[in-house]
Structures are given as structure tokens and as C-alpha cells.
matplotlib code that plots the C-alpha trace (Angstrom):
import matplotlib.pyplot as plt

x = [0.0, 3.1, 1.8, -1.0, 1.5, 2.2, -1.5, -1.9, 1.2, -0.6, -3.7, -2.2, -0.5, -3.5, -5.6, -3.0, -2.4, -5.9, -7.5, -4.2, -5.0, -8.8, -8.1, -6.0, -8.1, -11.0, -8.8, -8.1, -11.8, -12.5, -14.0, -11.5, -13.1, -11.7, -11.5, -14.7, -12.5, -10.0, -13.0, -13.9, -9.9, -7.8, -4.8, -1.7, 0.6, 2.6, 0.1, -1.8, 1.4, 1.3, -2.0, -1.6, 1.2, 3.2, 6.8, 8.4, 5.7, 6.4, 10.0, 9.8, 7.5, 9.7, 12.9, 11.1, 9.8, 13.5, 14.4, 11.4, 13.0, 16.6, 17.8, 18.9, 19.9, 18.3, 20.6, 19.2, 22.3, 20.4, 22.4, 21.3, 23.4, 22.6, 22.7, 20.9, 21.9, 19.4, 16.5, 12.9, 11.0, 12.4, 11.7, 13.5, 16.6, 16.7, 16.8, 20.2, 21.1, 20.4, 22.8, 25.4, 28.7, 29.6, 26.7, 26.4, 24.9, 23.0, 19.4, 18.7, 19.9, 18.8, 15.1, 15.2, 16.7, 14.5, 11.0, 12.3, 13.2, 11.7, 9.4, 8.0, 7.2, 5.7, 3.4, 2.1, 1.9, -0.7, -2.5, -3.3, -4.5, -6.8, -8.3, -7.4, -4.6, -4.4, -2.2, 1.2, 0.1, -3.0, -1.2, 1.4, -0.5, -2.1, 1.2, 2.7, -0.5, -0.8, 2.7, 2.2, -0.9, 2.1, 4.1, 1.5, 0.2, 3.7, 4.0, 1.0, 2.5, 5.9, 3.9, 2.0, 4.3, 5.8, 3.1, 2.6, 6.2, 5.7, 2.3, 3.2, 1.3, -0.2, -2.0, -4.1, -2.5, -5.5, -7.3, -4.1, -4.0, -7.6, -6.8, -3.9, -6.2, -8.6, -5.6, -4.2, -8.0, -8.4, -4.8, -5.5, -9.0, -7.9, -5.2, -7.5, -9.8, -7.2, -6.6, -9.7, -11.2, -8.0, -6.0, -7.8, -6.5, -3.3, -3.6, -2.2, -5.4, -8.4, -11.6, -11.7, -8.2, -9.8, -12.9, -10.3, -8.4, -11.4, -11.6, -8.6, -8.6, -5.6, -4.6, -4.4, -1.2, 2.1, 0.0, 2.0, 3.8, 7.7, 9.4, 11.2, 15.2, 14.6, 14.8, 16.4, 18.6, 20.1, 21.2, 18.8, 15.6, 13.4, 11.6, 8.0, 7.3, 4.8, 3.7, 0.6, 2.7, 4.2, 1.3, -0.6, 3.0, 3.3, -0.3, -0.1, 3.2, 1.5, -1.7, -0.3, 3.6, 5.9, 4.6, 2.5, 6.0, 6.0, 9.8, 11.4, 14.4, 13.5, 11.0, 14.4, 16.5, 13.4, 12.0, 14.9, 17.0, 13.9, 14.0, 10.5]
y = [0.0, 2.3, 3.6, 5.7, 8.0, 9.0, 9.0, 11.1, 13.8, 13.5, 14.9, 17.5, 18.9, 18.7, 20.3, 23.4, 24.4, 24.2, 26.3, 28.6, 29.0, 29.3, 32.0, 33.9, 33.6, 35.2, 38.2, 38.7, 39.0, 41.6, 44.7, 47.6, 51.0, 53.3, 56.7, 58.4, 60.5, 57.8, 55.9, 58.8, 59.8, 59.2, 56.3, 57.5, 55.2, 54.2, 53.4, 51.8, 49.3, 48.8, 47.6, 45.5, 44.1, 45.5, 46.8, 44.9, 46.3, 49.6, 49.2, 47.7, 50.7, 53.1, 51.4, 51.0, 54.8, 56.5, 54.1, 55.2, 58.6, 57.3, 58.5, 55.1, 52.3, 48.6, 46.1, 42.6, 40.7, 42.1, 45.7, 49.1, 51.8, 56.1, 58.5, 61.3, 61.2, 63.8, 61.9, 63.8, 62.4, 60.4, 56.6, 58.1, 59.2, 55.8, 54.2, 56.3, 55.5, 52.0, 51.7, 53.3, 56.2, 53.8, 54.8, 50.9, 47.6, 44.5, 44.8, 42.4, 44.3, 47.6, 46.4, 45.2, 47.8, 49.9, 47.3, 48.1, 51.4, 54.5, 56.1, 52.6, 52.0, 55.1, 54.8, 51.5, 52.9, 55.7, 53.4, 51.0, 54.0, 55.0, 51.7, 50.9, 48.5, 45.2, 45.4, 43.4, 41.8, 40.2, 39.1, 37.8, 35.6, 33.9, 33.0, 31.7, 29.9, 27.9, 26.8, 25.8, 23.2, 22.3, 21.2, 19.1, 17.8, 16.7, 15.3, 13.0, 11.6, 10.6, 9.5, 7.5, 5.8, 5.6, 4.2, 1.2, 0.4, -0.7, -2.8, -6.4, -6.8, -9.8, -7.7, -5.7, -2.3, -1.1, 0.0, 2.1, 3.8, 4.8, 6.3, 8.4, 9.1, 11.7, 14.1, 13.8, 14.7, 17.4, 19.3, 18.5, 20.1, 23.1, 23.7, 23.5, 26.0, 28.2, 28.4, 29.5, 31.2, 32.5, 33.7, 36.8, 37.9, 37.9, 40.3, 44.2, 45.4, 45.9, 45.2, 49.2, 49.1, 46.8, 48.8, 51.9, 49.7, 48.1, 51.8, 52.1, 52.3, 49.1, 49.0, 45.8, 43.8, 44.4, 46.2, 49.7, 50.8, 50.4, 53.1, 51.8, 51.0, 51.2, 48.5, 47.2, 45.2, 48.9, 48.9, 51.2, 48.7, 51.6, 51.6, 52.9, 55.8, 59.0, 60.5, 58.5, 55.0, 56.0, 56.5, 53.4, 51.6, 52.3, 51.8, 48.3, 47.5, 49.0, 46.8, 43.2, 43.4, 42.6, 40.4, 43.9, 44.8, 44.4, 44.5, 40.7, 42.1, 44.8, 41.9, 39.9, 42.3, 42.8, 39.5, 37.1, 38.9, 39.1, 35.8, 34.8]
z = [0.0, 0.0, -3.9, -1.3, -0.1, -3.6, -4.4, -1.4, -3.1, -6.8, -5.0, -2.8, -5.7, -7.9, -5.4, -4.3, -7.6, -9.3, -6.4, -6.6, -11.2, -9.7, -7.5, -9.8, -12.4, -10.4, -9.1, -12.7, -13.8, -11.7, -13.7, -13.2, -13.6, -16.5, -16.0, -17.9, -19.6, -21.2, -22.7, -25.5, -25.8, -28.9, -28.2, -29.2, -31.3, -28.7, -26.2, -28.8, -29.2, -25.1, -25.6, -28.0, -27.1, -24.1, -23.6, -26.7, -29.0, -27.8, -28.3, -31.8, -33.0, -31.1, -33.5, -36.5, -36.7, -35.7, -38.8, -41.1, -40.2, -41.6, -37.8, -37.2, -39.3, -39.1, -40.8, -41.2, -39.4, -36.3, -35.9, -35.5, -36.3, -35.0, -38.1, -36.1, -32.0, -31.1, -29.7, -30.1, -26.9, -23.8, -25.7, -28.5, -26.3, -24.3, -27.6, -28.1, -24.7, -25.2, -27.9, -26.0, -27.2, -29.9, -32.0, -33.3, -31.6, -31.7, -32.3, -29.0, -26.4, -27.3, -27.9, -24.2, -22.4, -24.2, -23.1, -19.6, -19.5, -17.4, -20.0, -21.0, -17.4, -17.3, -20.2, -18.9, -15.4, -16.9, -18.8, -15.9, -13.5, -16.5, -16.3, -20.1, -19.5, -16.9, -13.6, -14.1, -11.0, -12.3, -15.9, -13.7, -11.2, -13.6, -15.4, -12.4, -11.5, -14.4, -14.6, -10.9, -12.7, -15.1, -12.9, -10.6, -13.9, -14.7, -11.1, -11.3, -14.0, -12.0, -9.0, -11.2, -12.7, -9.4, -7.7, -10.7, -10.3, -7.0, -7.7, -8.7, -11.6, -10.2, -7.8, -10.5, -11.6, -12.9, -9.9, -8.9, -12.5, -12.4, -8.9, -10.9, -13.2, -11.3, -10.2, -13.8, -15.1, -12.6, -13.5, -17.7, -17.5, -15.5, -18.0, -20.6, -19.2, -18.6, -21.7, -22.8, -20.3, -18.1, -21.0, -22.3, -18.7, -20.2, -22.5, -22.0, -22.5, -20.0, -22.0, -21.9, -23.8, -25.4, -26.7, -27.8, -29.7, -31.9, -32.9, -34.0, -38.2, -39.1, -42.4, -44.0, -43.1, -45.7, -47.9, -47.3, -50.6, -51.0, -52.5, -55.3, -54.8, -50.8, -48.0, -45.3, -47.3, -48.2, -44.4, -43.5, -43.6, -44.4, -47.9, -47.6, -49.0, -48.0, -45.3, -45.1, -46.0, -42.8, -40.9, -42.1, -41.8, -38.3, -37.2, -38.5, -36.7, -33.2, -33.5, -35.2, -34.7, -36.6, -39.2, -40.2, -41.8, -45.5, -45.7, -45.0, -44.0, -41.7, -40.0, -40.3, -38.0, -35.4, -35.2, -35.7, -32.6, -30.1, -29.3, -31.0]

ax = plt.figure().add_subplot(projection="3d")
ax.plot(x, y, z, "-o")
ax.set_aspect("equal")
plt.show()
């Protein structure tokens, strides 16, 4: 009867970390209460890219506009180069900073310094007290929580097998599997609802954030124009051309990322050194 005590671990673990996903999951479906003002306001590009996709969306619009502007250079082996050091708002300067006096440096650690730095924390700071974007707290319990269900689903499994190692099959393992089989039910199913009903809680946006950025006019994906004889195989990885190739260009990139960006190179230098 020693296989019990590890019945007895499969359930506690179950049990611990489905309440824990449970309770998460409930503190993260609370209805936060924008501020009447922000629900009739215009988003900005870049807090539209919070929204949408947090720090690292920011930083890749942040990159990808100083480059539109040839005032910095996007290679596709993953560099960025400064043409013009004078930065025209405070993510544009820690971009500069980022990259450091040598004026040249990979693409990766300059897109992270930049997803963590003061004005980025800032913007999302302001967005959450308006109600329009979800607490880091609440995004991150839940992340934790359901890795915690990983882990006890992946424990079952070792007691389990466990547990039948030490049942002589003469004695019937059958019994002891279906015993397994509850715990390894309970973790499975909670994982699965997670992931449809916990994820949305996930996202940047609060369903107010949410609401601003249905508004939001998105060009179709890669459909902005190329000026001819221009791209990021250049070194530059700007090629679009027009004011309003820019504007459409850069609204994409906010809303759906990187794989808005017509150019395969400039994608290339952004996507390939982000870890993705």
C-alpha cells in the first residue's frame, strides 16, 4: 500500500495548484473602472502598441519609426546603427542611450533595455491607473498559477508511474492507474480551461483598452507601398514611402507586430533577434 503516499502527493499537488489557477483567475476577472475621460480619448501610437502588445511592442515601433526617419539604421544581421543622435521624446533618447557612445549595436539588447526602461514603465503605469490596461500583478499571477498546474500535472505523471512500479502486476494495476487518473484529469482540465477562459486575462489590455483599440482604423497587413530602390537590405531597412505609407506603416506595426511589416528584411532584423 506504499503507492497511497504517492496517491496522497498527486492529490495535494493537484488540489494546491488548481485552487491557486482558480483564485488567480478570479482576481483577474474583476471589472477595473476606466476613468470616464479615457473611454472617449484618442490612443496615441505608442500606447496603442502597449495595448496591444506591451513593452516589446512599444520598443519595436519606437525602433522601426527612428528608422522610417533614416535616424537610425536597421541592418538585417540584427544591428542598429545612430545617423541622427538627437532623440525627439524620452523613448527616443533611451533608444540612443540603449545603444550606447559607440553609436552601433545589436538589435537584442537595445530592444530590451529599451522594453524596460523609465518612459515605457511610465506609459504603462498611466494606462493601468486609467483603467485601459491590466495590472502586471494580475497578468502575472495567472502565469505563475498555471505553470504551478504544469508542474502538478507533470508530477502525477511521475507518482503515477511511481506508484505502478511498485504494484506487482499480479495484484491488478488497474485500480491504482484509475486512482492516478482523477488528479491527472483534474490538472488536464484546469489547464485547458485556462486556456480558454484565463487567457484573455493575459492580455495588456483591460476590456476598456480593449474597446479603444477596436476603434482604432488598421490598415491591412504588408499592404503599405515600398518606395522603389529602398529597404532594409540597403542597411537602412526603411523603404516605404509618403507621409501616409508612414502613418498606415506604423499603425499596422502597433496593432499586429511585426509580421504587419511588408519588408522581410527589416521583420528579419526585429524579429529574428527578439527571441521569437
Amino acid at each position: 500500500m506504499l503507492w497511497v503516499l504517492f496517491l496522497l502527493v498527486a492529490w495535494c499537488a493537484a488540489i494546491v495548484s488548481c485552487t491557486r489557477l482558480c483564485l488567480a483567475a478570479v482576481a483577474a476577472a474583476e471589472p477595473m473602472d476606466p476613468d470616464p475621460a479615457a473611454d472617449g480619448k484618442d490612443l496615441s501610437l505608442y500606447e496603442a502598441a502597449f495595448l496591444s502588445g506591451g513593452p516589446r511592442r512599444v520598443a519595436d515601433l519606437v525602433l522601426v519609426a527612428m528608422c522610417r526617419e533614416r535616424r537610425l539604421l536597421l541592418a538585417h544581421t540584427g544591428w542598429v546603427t545612430v545617423v541622427d543622435p538627437d532623440g525627439r521624446d524620452e523613448l527616443e533618447r533611451s533608444v540612443i542611450t540603449a545603444i550606447g557612445p559607440e553609436g552601433q549595436s545589436p538589435v537584442r539588447p537595445v530592444r530590451t533595455a529599451l522594453a524596460t526602461a523609465v518612459p515605457v514603465r511610465a506609459l504603462g503605469e498611466r494606462l493601468v491607473a486609467a483603467g485601459l490596461a491590466v495590472p502586471a500583478s494580475a497578468r502575472t499571477n495567472v502565469a505563475v498559477a498555471v505553470r504551478q498546474v504544469r508542474a502538478a500535472c507533470a508530477l502525477v505523471l511521475m507518482t503515477a508511474a511511481a506508484a505502478l512500479l511498485l504494484v506487482p502486476p499480479a495484484a491488478g494495476r488497474g485500480p491504482v492507474a484509475a486512482w492516478f487518473a482523477l488528479p491527472l484529469l483534474l490538472t488536464a482540465s484546469s489547464l485547458l480551461i485556462a486556456r480558454l477562459e484565463a487567457h484573455p486575462y493575459s492580455r495588456w489590455a483591460s476590456p476598456a483598452g480593449q474597446r479603444l483599440l477596436g476603434r482604432i482604423d488598421v490598415p491591412p497587413r504588408r499592404t503599405a507601398r515600398r518606395r522603389p530602390g529602398a529597404g532594409a537590405g540597403d542597411g537602412g531597412g526603411a523603404g516605404y514611402g509618403g507621409d501616409g505609407d508612414d502613418g498606415d506603416l506604423l499603425t499596422a506595426l502597433a496593432v499586429h507586430g511585426t509580421a504587419a511589416l511588408p519588408d522581410p528584411a527589416l521583420r528579419a532584423a526585429l524579429k529574428a533577434h527578439w527571441g521569437h
